[in-house]
C-alpha positions in Angstrom: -162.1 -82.8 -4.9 -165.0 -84.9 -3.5 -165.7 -84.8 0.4 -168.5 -87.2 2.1 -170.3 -86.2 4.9 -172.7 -88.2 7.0 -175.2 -86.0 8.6 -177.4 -87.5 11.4 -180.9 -87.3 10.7 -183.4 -84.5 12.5 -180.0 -83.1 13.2 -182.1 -79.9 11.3 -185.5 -78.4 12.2 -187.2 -78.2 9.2 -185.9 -81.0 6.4 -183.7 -80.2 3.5 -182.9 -82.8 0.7 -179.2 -83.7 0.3 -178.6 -81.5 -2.5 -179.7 -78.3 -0.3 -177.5 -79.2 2.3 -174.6 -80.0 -0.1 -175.3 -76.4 -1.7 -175.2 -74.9 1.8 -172.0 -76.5 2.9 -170.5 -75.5 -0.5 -171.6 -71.9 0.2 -170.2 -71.6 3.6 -167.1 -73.0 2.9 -166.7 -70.3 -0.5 -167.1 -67.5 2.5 -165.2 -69.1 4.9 -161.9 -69.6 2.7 -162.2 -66.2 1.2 -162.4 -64.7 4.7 -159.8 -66.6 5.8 -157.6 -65.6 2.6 -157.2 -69.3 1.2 -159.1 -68.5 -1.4 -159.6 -65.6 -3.8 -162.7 -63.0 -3.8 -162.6 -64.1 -7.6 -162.5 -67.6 -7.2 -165.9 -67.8 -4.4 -168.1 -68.7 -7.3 -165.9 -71.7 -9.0 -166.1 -73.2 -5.4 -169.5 -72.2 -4.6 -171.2 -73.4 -7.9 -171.5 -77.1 -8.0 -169.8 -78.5 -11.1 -169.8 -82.3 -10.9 -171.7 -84.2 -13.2 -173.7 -86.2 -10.8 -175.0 -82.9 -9.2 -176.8 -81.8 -12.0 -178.3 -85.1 -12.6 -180.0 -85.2 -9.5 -182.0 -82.4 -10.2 -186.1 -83.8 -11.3 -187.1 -83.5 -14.9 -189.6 -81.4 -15.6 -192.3 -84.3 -16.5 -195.4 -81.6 -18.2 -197.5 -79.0 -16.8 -199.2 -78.8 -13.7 -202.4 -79.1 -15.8 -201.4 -82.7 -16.7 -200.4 -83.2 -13.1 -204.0 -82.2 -12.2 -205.4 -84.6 -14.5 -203.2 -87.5 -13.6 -205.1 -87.2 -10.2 -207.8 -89.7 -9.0 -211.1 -88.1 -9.0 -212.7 -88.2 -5.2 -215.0 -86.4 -3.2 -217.7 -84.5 -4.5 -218.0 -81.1 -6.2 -220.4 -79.8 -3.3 -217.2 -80.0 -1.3 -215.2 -77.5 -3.5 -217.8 -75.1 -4.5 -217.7 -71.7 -3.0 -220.8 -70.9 -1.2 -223.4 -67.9 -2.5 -222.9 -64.7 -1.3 -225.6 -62.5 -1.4 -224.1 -59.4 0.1 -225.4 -57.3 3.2 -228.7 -57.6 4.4 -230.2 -53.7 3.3 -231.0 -52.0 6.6 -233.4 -49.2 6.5 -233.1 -45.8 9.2 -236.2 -44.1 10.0 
């Protein structure tokens, strides 16, 4: 069974992408239906697990490390700006 929702935007305070909200709606309708006896207690995870095809494809490939990530980067600013600055500790304080 497929189901199409529209879903206005900012309608949510922080953003999700479409396949959170679809996983959400999937979610509460599995606890819904089970509390409501429609479904099964076995059953929640066959409707709460996505199984189409198109689902899983729009999940991102994993493209390479975050190492080649941080190389494909342009190279701006200047190292000054990154260093961390010396720290020569606690200025020694003599007592009498």
């Amino acid at each position: 069974m497929r189901i199409i929702m529209e879903i206005r935007e900012g309608v949510f305070r922080t953003s999700k992408t479409p396949q959170q909200i679809a996983d959400e709606i999937r979610q509460a309708a599995a606890v819904f239906w089970v509390a409501r006896g429609d479904v099964a207690p076995e059953a929640v995870n066959d409707v709460a697990a996505a199984t189409l095809p198109e689902a899983a494809a729009t999940l991102p490939e994993k493209e390479g490390t975050l190492k080649d990530l941080l190389l494909s980067m342009p190279d701006v600013g200047e190292d000054a700006d990154f260093e961390r600055p010396m720290d020569h500790g606690r200025p020694i304080v003599e007592f009498d």
